[in-house]
C-alpha positions in Angstrom: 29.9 47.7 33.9 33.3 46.9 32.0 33.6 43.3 31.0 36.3 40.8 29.3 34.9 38.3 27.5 37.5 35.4 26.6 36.1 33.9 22.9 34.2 36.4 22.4 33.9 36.2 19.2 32.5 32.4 19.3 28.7 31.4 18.7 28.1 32.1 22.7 30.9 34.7 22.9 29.7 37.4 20.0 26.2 37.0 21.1 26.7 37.4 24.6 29.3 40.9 23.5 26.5 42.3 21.5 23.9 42.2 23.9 26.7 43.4 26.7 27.1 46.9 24.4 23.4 47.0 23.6 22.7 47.3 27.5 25.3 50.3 27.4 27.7 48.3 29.1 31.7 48.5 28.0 32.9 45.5 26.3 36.4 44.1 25.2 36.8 40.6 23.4 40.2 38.6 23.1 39.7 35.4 20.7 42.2 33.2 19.1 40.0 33.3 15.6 40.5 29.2 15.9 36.1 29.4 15.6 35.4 33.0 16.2 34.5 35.5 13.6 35.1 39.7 15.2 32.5 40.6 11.7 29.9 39.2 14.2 30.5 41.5 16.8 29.1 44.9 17.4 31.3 47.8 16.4 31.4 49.2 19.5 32.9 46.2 21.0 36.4 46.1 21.4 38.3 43.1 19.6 41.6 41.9 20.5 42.8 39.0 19.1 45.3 36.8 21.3 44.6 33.3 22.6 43.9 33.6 26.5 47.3 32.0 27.7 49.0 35.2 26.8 48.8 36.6 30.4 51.2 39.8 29.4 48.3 40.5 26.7 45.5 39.8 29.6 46.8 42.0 31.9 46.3 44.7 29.6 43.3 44.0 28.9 41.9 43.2 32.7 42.5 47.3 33.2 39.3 48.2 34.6 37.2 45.1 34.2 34.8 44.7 36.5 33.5 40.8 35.2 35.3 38.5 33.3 33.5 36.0 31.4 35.1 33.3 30.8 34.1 31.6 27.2 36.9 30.5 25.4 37.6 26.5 24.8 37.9 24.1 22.4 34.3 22.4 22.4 34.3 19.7 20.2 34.2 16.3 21.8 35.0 13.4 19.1 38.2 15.9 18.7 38.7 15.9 22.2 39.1 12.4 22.1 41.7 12.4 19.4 43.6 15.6 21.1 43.2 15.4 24.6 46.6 17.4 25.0 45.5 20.4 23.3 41.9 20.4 25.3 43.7 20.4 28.3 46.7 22.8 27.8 43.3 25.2 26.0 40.8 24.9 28.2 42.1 24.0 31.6 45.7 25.7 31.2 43.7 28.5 30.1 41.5 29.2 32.7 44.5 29.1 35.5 46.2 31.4 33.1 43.3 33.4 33.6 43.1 33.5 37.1 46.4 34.3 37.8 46.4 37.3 35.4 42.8 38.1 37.6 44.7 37.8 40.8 47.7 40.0 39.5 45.1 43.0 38.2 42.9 42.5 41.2 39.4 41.5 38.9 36.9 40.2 41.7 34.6 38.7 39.2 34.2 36.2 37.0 31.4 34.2 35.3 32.3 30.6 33.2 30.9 28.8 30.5 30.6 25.5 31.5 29.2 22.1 29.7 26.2 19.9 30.6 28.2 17.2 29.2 29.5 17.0 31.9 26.7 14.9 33.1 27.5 11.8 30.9 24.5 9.2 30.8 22.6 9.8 34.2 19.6 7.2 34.7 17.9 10.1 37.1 16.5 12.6 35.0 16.1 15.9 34.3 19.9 16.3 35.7 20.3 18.7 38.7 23.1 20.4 39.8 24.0 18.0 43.1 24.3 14.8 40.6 27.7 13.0 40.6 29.3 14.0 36.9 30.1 11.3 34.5 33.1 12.2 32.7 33.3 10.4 28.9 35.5 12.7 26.9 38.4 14.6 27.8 36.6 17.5 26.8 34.0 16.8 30.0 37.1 16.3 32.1 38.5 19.4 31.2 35.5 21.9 31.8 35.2 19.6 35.3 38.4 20.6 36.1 38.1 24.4 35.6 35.2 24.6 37.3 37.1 23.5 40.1 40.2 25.3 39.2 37.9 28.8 39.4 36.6 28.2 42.6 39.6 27.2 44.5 41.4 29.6 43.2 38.7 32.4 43.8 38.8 31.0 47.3 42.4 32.2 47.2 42.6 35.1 45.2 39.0 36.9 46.9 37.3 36.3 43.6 33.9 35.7 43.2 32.9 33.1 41.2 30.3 31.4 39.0 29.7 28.1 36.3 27.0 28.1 34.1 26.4 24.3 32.7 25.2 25.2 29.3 23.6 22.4 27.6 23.0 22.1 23.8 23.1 26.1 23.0 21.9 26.8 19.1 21.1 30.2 17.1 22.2 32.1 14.3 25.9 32.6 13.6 26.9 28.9 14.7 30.1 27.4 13.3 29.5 25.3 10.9 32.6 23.0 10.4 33.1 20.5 7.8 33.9 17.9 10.8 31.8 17.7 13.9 29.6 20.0 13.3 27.1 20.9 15.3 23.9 19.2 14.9 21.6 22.1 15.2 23.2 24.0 11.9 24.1 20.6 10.3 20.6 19.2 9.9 19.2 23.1 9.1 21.7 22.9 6.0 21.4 19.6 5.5 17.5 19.8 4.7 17.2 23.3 3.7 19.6 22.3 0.3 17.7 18.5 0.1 20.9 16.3 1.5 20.9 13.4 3.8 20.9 13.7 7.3 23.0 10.8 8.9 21.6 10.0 12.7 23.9 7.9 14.4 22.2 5.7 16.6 18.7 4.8 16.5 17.9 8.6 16.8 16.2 8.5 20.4 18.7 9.7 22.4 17.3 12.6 23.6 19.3 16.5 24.9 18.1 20.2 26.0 18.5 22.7 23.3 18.5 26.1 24.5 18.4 28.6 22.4 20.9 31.3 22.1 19.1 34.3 23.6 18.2 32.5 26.3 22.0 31.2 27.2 23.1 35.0 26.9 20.2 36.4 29.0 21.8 33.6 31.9 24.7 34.7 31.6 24.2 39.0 31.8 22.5 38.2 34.8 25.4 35.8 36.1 27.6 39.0 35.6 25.7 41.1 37.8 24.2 39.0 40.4 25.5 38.7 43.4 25.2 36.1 46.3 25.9 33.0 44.2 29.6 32.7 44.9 31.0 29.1 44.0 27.9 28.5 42.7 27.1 25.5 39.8 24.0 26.5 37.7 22.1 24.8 34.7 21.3 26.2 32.0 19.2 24.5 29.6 15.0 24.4 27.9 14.2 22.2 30.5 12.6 20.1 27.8 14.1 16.6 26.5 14.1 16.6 22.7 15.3 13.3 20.3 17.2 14.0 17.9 14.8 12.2 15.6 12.3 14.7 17.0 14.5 17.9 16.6 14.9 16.9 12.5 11.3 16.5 12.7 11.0 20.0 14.0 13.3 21.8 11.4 12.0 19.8 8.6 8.5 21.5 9.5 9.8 24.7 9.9 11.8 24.9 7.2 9.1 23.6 5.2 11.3 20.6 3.5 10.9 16.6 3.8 14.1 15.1 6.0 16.8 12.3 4.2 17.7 10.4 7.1 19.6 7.6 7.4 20.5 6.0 10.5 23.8 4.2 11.5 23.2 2.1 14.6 26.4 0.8 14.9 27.7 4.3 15.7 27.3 5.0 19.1 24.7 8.4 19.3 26.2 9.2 22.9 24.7 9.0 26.2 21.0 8.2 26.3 19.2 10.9 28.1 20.3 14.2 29.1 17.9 17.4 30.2 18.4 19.9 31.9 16.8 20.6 35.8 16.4 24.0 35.5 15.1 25.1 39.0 18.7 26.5 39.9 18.9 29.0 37.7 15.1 29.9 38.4 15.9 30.7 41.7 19.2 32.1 41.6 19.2 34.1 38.2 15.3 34.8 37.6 15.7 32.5 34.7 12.9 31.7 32.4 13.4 30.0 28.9 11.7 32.0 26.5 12.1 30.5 23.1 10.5 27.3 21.8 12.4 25.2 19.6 10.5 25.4 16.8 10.2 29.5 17.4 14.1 29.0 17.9 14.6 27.2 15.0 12.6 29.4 12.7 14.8 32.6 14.2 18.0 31.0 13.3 16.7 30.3 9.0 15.3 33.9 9.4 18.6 35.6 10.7 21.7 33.5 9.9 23.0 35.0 6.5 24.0 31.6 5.7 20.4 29.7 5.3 18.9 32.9 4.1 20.9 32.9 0.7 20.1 28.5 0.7 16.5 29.7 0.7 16.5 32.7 -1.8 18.2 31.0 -4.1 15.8 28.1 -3.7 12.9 30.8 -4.5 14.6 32.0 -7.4 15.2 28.8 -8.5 11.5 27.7 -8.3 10.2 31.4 -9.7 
């Protein structure tokens, strides 16, 4: 199979490349570099970088494809807030870009990252699939309205079409920005070098983290499977986590005592959110495979960055 995959060279994106080309499969990337790193990818992957409303650059690289998936956004939602301009024009602009440049090459196929934030605060859960979205940020909004965009337009254009819901992905090689960073690599770095952990709210608001070999195994099945046209698919762990519980969890498998302090006037976001998984059993043979503890201790043991934190903490001690 030849596949496009737009960020590819994101958290999700280089992952998801490297297994593509490890299956034997032909891969080409086009990322904007705004969060992706192309020393992450595979060598036999095929970078290009370009930001995916280029459609003269997309056409030449849609030569061929047989799936396009459909990765790259702007993902952060506090900055969503601030820039709601540039999250649409990105990530909505983008993906109608995309389509059009699919219809003009004549691509049939394409598979799209989509967000479980899109769920908002639901009183009924685990979420499934059927429950009404709601939309807090303009980053929610905006992968709302591409799903929609891809399926109306595949309608149109004779393009099958698919939307994974990803919920709170996490491995090894996730950015790590000095402002709204992700939790998952925050606290990691946060304990592994002894600092404070700031929990905004009262810490029990709970959410799905899925681990990042389980997110890419989704979506290489996604790419190949067919009969789920227009479909809507969760993928999450299935299991609801605190975030008081997931510092608990890297504290014991990084072997180090948590600094937390909490800021309750800070809003923590929505509640409750976990993912109902059945979907994507039935539809993509999908079957969660990593703990979070297993998950956590894979992403200390692989990601160059907490490796060095913890050799030079042994040398240190020695």
């Amino acid at each position: 199979m030849k596949c496009l995959i737009t960020g590819g060279a994101g958290f999700i994106g280089h992952h998801l490349a490297n297994q593509l080309v490890e299956l034997g499969h032909h891969v080409r990337v086009i990322d904007d570099l705004s969060a992706g790193d192309p020393s992450l990818l595979d060598s036999r992957v095929l970078f290009t970088r370009g930001d995916v409303r280029d459609q003269p650059k997309l056409w030449t690289l849609l030569h061929d494809i047989d799936c396009v998936y459909h990765l790259a956004a702007k993902v952060s939602l506090p900055q969503s807030v601030l820039y709601p301009r540039d999250y649409n024009d990105t990530n909505v602009g983008g993906t109608v870009i995309l389509m059009e440049a699919m219809r003009a090459v004549g691509i049939k196929r394409i598979v799209m990252a989509s967000s479980g934030t899109i769920y908002g605060d639901q009183k009924r859960q685990p979420v499934d699939e059927t429950v009404v979205p709601e939309l807090l940020t303009p980053y929610a909004v905006s992968k709302f309205a591409a799903e929609h965009y891809i399926f109306t337009l595949g309608v149109h254009y004779g393009i099958e079409t698919v939307a994974l819901r990803i919920f709170n992905a996490y491995g090894p090689g996730q950015a790590l920005p000095p402002a709204y960073p992700p939790v998952g690599p925050h606290f990691i770095h946060q304990i592994l070098n002894g600092g404070t952990i700031v929990v905004f709210g009262s810490g029990q608001q709970t959410r799905d983290y899925v681990y990042i070999d389980d997110v890419v195994n989704a979506l290489t099945v996604a790419g190949e499977r067919h009969g789920i046209d227009r479909q809507v698919i969760n993928i999450g762990s299935g299991i609801e986590t605190s975030v008081e519980g997931l510092v608990q969890t890297i504290a014991q498998a990084a072997n180090g005592e948590p600094h937390v302090l909490y800021n309750e006037e800070q809003s923590g976001g929505v509640r409750r959110l976990v993912a109902d998984i059945e979907k994507a059993q039935d539809l993509l043979a999908y079957e969660p495979k990593v703990s979070l503890r297993l998950g956590l201790e894979y992403t200390m043991n692989l990601d160059t960055r907490f490796q060095l934190i913890r050799s030079a903490k042994t040398h240190a001690s020695s």
